[in-house]
C-alpha positions in Angstrom: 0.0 0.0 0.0 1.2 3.6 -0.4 0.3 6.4 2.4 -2.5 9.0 1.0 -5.0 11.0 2.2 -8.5 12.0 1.4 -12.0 13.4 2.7 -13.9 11.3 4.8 -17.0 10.6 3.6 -16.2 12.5 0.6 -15.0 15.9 -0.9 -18.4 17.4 -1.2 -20.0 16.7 1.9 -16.8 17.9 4.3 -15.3 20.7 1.7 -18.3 21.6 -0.1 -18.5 25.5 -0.6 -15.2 26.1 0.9 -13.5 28.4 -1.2 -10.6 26.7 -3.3 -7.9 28.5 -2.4 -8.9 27.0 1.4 -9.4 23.3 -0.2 -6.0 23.9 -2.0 -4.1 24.7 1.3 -6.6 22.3 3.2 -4.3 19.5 0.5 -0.9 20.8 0.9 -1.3 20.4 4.6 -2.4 17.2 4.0 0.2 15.9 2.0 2.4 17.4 4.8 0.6 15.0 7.0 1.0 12.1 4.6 4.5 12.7 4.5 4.8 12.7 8.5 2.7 9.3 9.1 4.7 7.3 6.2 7.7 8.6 8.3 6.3 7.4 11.9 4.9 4.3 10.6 7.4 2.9 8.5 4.7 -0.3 7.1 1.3 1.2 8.4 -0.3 -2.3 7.5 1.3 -4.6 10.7 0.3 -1.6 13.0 -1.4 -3.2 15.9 -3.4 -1.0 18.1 -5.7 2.2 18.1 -4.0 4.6 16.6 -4.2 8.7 16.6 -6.9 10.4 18.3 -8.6 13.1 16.0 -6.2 16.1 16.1 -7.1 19.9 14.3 -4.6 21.5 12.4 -4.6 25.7 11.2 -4.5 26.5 7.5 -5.2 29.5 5.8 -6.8 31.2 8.3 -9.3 28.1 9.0 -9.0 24.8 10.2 -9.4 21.1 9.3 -10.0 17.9 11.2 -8.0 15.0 10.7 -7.3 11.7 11.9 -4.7 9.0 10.8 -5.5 5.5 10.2 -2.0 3.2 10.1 -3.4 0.0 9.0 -4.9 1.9 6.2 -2.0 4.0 5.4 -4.9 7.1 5.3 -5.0 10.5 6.3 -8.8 11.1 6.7 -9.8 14.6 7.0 -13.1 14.7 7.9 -14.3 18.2 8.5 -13.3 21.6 7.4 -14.1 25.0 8.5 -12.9 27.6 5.9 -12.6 31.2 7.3 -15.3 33.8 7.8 -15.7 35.6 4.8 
């Protein structure tokens, strides 16, 4: 398997109406995250255990939920909140 990440249940439903400069910083940071799990868990697939607790990271003047799921190799981000307008 190959680390990734990606919305949780999908794109529309967490992102929808978020402006796309927020959804295009909302997937650098992700890939950043991505990066940082394939580091820490060097074959995500033997993992044993529970894993991350859901952790909430700033981006472009919002925020964005996320959790990490080793045996998966997945970065789930399941909610966004864009800035005020």
């Amino acid at each position: 398997m190959t680390w990734s990440w990606e919305y949780l249940p999908d794109e529309e439903q967490v992102a929808g109406g978020a402006p796309e400069e927020f959804r295009a910083a909302v997937g650098r940071k992700a890939d950043e995250l991505v990066r940082a799990a394939e580091a820490l868990y060097l074959d995500g697939t033997t993992f044993e255990g529970s894993g991350e607790p859901m952790r909430y990271v700033d981006v472009a003047g919002g925020l964005f939920a996320y959790f990490v799921v080793p045996r998966l190799e997945l970065v789930a981000v399941c909610q966004v909140t864009p800035p005020p307008v």
